[in-house]
N, C-alpha and C positions, 0 to 999 in steps of 0.2 A: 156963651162961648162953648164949641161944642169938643169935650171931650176927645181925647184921640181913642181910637182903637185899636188895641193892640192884635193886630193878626199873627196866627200861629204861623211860624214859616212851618214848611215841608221839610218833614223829619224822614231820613231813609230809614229802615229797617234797623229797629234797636237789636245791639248784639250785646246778649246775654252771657255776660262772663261764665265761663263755665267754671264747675268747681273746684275746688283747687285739691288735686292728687295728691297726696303723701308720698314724697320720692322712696320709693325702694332701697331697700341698705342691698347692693350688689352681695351676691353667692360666694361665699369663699370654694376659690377651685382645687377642686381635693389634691392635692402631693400624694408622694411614694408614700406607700404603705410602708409601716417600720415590720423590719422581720420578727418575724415569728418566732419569741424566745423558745427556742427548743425543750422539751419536756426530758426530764431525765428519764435515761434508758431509751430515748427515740432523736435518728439522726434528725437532725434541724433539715429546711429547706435547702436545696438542692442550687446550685449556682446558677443555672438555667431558669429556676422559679423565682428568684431572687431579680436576674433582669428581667423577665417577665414583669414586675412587679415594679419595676421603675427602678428600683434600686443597685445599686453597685455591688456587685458579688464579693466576697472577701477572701484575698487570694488567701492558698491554703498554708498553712502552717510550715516552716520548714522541716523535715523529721530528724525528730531528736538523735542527736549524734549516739553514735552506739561506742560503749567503750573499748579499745583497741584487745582482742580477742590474743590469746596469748599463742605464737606461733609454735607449732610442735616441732619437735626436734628431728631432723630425718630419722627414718623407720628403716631401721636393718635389715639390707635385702638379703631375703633368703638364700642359705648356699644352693646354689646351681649344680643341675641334676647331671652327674656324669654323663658323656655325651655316649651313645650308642657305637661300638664299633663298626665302621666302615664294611657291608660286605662286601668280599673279593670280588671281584667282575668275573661271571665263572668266562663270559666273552673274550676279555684281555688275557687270560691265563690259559685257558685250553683254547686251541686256536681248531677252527673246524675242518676236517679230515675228508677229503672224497677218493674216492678209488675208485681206478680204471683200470678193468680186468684185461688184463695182457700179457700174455706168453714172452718168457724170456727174451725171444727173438725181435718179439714187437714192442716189448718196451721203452725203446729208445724212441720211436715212431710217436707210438703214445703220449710221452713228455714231451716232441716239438709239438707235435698238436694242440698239447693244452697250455704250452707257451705263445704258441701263434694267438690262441684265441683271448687266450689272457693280455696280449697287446691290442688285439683288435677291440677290447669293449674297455682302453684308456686306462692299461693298467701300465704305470712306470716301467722301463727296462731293467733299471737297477733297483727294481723292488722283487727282483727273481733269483734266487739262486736254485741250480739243474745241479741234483746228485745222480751219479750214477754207480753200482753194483760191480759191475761188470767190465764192458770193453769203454774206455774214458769215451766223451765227445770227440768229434772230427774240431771244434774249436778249442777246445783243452789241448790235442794230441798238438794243434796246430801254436798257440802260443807258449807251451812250456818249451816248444822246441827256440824259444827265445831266452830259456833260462828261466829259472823260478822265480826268481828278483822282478822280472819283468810281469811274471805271471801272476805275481801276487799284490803285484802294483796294480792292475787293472782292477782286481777282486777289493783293493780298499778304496778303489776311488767312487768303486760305485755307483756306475752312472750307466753302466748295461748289464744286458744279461750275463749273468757267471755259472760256468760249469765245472762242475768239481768231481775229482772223486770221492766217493761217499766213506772210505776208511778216511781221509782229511776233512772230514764233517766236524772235528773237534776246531782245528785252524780257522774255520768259517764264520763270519761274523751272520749274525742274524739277520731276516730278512722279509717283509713281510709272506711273498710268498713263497714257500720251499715245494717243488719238485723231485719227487725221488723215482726214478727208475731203475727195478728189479729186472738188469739186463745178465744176469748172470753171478757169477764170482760166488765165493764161498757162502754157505749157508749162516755161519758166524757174523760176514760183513752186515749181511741185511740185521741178524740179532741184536749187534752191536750198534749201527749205525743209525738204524730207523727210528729207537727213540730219543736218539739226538737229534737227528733234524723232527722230530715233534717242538724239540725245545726251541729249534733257532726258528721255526716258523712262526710270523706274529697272528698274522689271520686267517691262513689257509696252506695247508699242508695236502699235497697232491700226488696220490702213491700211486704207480704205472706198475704193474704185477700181479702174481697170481693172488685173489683174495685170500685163501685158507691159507697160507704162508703169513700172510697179513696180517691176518689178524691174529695167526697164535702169536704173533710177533708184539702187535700191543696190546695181547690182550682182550680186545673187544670188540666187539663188531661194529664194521665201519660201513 
């Protein structure tokens, strides 16, 4: 009896187990850095280095209350330095003087002239009063003949020109501009008369006559 034999089957390519690996213990992954205990005498990290650094900055400290500072008592205001007197407006007080040289004759002439012109450049009607020396205006001679009551009613109401004679220069209320014509009459009237109307004049005083008469009259040269 004839034995069997055993045939090798066909074996594919033996795979060799390969070696067996030691599994890896996984890396621990680094965390925030813990801050930097500050060294004494040196400011610690900076709130900006701190989140750089992964960590959370620590808000700052509130600041200490300060104790309530004791309020001072008002300060006694120094006494106040007398005030300076006011000086006089030499403007408001002496009013300014022109003179126009004119012969007795022409002195009436003179003072409508520089009345005309004094309206033409928007000077008030009733900011004028016209003295005269001598022979009255033709509009004085012409309203007194109404009676003085009447004539002196114009001269307060003030809203034209007024002409006077210059002995009743005291009766006359003041007026910005005074007119005086040295049309004649006593050498006394003009003495008398002319530095009163200096006074009733407010800002210009306008004298129609001869200069040297004039001025020994007030004085100074004008």
């Amino acid at each position: 009896m004839e034995e069997p034999q055993i045939h090798e089957s066909a074996q594919g390519p033996r795979v060799t187990p390969a070696p067996s690996r030691t599994a890896q213990t996984p890396r621990p992954v680094p965390g925030p850095r813990p801050a930097a205990v500050p060294r004494p005498g040196r400011p610690g990290p900076s709130p900006a280095a701190a989140g750089r650094a992964g960590g959370t900055a620590p808000r700052p400290a509130p600041p200490a209350q300060r104790a309530p500072q004791a309020t001072p008592g008002p300060v006694p205001a120094a006494p106040a330095a007398p005030a300076a007197p006011a000086a006089p407006s030499v403007s408001a007080a002496v009013p300014q003087i022109q003179l126009i040289p004119a012969s007795a004759e022409g002195a009436l002439d003179a003072a409508e002239e520089a009345v005309d012109l004094l309206l033409d450049t928007g000077r008030a009607p009733g900011d004028i009063l016209v003295l005269t020396t001598g022979d009255p205006h033709p509009w004085a001679a012409h309203e007194l003949s109404f009676g003085e009551a009447a004539y002196w009613a114009l001269h307060d109401a003030g809203d034209d020109v007024f002409y006077a004679d210059a002995a009743q220069v005291q009766r006359a209320t003041g007026r910005p501009v005074v007119v005086f014509a040295v049309n004649g009459g006593a050498a006394d009237t003009v003495v008398g008369s002319l530095p009163v109307a200096l006074t009733r004049a407010g800002a210009l005083l306008i004298v129609c006559g001869d200069p040297q008469q004039i001025n020994s009259v007030l004085g100074a040269g004008v």
